[in-house]
N, C-alpha and C positions, 0 to 999 in steps of 0.2 A: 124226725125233725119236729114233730108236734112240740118237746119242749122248750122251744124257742117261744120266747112271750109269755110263756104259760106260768100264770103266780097263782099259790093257793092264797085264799082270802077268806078271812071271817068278819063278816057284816054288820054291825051295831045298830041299829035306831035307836034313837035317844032326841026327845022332843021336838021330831022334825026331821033331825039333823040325823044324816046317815056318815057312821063309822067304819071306816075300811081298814083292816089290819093284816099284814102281810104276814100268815104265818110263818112262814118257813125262815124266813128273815129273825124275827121275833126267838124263836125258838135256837138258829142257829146263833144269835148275839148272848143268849144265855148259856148257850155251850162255849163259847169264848169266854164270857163272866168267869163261868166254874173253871175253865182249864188256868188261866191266871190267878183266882184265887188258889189252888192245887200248887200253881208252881213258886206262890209266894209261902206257901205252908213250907214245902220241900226246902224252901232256901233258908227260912229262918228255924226249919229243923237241925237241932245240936254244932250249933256255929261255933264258930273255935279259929284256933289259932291255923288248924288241918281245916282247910275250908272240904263240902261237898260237893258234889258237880254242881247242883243246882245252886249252892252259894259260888262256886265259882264266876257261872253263866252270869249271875243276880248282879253279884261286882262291875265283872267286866263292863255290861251292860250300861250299870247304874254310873260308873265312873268316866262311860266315853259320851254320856248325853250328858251329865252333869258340866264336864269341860264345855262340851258345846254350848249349853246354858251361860256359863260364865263369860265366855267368848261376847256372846250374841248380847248381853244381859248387862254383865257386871258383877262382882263380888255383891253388891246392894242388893240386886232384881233376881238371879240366880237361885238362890233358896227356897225362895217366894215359889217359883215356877216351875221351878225341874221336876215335882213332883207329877205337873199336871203333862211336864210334856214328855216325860218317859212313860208314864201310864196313857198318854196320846197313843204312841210310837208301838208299844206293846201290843194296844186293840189291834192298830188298823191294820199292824204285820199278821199278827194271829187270823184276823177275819180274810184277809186273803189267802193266807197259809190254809187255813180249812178245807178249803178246795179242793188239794189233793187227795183227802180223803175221800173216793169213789162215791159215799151216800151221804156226804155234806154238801154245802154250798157255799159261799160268799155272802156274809152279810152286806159288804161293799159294791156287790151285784144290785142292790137294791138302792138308787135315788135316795132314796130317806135318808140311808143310815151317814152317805157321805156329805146330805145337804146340813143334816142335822150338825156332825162332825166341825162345818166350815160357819155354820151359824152361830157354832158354841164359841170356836176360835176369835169370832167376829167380837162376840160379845163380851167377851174376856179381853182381849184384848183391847177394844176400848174404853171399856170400863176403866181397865188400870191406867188409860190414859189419863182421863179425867181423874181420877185421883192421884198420879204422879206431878200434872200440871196444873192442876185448879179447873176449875167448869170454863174460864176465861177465856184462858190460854190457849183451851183446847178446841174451843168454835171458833179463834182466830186464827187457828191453823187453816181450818176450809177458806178463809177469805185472803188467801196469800197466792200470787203474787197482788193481786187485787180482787176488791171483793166480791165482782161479777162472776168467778171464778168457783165462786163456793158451788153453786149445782154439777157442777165436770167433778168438784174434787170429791163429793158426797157419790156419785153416778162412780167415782174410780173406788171407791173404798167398798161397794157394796159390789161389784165387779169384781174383786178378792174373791168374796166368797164364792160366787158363782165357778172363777176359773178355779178354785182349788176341788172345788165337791164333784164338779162334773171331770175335771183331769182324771180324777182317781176314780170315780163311779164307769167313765169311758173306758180308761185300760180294763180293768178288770171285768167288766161285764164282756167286753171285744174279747176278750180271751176265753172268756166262756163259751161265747158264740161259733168262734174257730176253731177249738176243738169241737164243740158239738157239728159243725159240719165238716170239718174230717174225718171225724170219727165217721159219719154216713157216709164217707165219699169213697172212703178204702178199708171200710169192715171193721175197724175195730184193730188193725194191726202192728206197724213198730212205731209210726211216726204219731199218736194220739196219746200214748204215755209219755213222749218228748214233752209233746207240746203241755200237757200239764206239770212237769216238773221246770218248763223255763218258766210256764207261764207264773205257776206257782209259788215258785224260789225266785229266780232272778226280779221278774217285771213286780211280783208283791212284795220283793223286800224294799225295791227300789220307789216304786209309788207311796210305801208309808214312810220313807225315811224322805221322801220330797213334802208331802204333805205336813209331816211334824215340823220339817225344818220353816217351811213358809210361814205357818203359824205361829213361831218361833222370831219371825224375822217381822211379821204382823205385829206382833208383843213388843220388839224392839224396838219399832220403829216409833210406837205410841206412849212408851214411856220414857224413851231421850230427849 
């Protein structure tokens, strides 16, 4: 049970100010980089009319977030976007998919990677607010139904982020935690590979396609 809690860390000083960098996180979000870029080689290798597996996969893919894009979006906004939330959608499934591999981890296991995630979303998306609406338009939206209103409605926007980074940092790190105490509870024996392949496949494909789509529906909402 020792590895419950237990993060490797490399320490910075820097004028004062001490730097804390969670290796194992770090190192597992660049073995995600590299397996995406690999599978984006394999898909744009000798494409044709006869697609490959990996252009197949790439299609399918690219063509069922694309729709939801336009869905969510509009013919307008869709283009602009889909890039960022299929390459959303991609990460967060791969970093919790990694897990199954016995000597990886979850970069999603780590606070950061899903505060970071829900800050990006934040920021992006209202960004494109204000430029969809004018600067105007868009700080009179906080003062609606009247203007006393704008602290609750500033308090709910930034509430977003909070419930989206901690939803998906929660599941997945609790899945980590419950196999590692079954796995001590009953040796190591039928039911602790179960539990990484639900937890793995089902609950990680399901928490990044929750994630992307909110962030998705975050975007939406700021640029109608």
């Amino acid at each position: 049970m020792e590895e419950l809690g237990k993060i490797k860390q490399f320490v910075l000083e820097f004028s004062g100010f001490k730097l804390v960098f969670n290796v194992e996180t770090i190192i597992m979000t660049w073995v995600v980089f590299l397996v995406l870029i690999l599978f984006a080689i394999l898909a744009r290798k000798k494409m044709g009319i006869i697609p490959n597996p990996f252009q197949i996969i790439a299609e399918l893919l690219a063509k069922t977030f694309y729709n939801l894009c336009d869905d969510a979006l509009g013919s307008r906004f869709a283009p602009k976007y889909f890039p960022m939330i299929f390459t959303l959608f991609l990460f967060i499934w791969l970093s919790n998919m990694i897990g199954v591999v016995p000597i990886f981890s979850e970069p999603t296991k780590d606070l950061n990677t899903t505060l970071s995630l829900g800050v990006l979303g934040f920021i992006i998306a209202h960004y494109s607010g204000i430029r969809a609406k004018g600067i105007k338009t868009y700080l009179k939206e906080y003062c609606e139904p009247i203007f006393f209103m704008a602290p609750l409605n500033v308090i709910g926007e930034l509430a977003k982020v909070v419930s989206i980074s901690f939803r998906l940092y929660g599941n997945i790190m609790g899945g980590g935690i419950i196999i590692i105490v079954v796995s001590h509870l009953i040796y190591q024996l039928i039911l602790p590979p179960a539990l990484l392949f639900f937890f793995g496949l089902f609950v990680g494909t399901v928490q990044a396609f929750v994630f992307t789509m909110l962030t998705l529906v975050y975007i939406s909402l700021q640029v109608k």
